[in-house]
C-alpha positions, 0 to 999 in steps of 0.5 A: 255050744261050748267054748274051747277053754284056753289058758293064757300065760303071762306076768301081768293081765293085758292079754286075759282082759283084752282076750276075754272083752275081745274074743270072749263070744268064742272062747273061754279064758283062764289065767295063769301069771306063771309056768309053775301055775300054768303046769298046775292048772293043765294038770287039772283041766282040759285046755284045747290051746295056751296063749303064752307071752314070751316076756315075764319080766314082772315075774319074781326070781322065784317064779322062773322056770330055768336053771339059773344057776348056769344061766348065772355061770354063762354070764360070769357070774352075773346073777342080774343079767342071769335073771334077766335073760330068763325073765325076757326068755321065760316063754320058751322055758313055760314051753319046755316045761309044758311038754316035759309034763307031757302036755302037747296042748297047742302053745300061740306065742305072743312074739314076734320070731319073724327076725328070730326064724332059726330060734323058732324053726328050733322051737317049732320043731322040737315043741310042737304043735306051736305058733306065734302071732306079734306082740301086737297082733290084733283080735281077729288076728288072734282068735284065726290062730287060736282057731287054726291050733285048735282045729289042727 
């Protein structure tokens, strides 16, 4: 039997090493520490799902995916808080930039959209297939969406 290969996304490795000790039996994972990698690594395997953090605010400036430049004009010229935006946001630019490449791989959200219901019916709808589970679900809780994307 073989594994479903999924690409995790993220600025650290809380999430490749807990996925890989928790939910190795069923899945096998691959690391990405940022958009422009997780867009090479899709462009040279097969991934049936993406397991995306939604904040990289470990990432440096040169990593973000996003147009800074007007991002910075929307803060007054603000470059820091510029930055920042994108660094908290920088899930959301990786799934734009995952489907602009044209990969409709299914995306899971590490985030918790359940004050946020207008931004993630926005997202769903524009970005799918996607779903999110909280920043602090736990193991069967992932593998279950993981699971339910991939069959979909």
């Amino acid at each position: 039997m073989s594994l479903s290969r999924v690409l995790v996304v993220e600025d650290g490795f809380e999430y490749i090493n807990r996925s890989q000790q928790w939910m190795g039996d069923f899945f096998m994972f691959e690391r990405a520490g940022s958009g422009i990698e997780a867009l090479t690594l899709l462009r040279d395997g097969e991934f049936e799902a993406v397991y995306l953090d939604m904040n990289f605010h470990r990432s440096p400036e040169d990593e973000l995916l996003g147009d800074l430049e007007s991002i910075c004009a929307r803060f007054g010229g603000d470059r820091r808080r510029a930055i920042d935006f994108l660094s908290i946001h920088q899930g959301a630019y990786i799934l734009a930039a995952i489907r602009g490449a044209g990969f409709m791989t299914p995306v899971l959200f590490s985030y918790d959209f359940e004050s946020e219901t207008n931004r993630w019916d926005q997202l769903s709808a524009k970005y799918g297939p996607v779903d999110w589970v909280g920043d602090n679900a736990g193991p069967d809780k992932v593998r279950e969406a993981l699971a339910n994307l991939i069959s979909d």
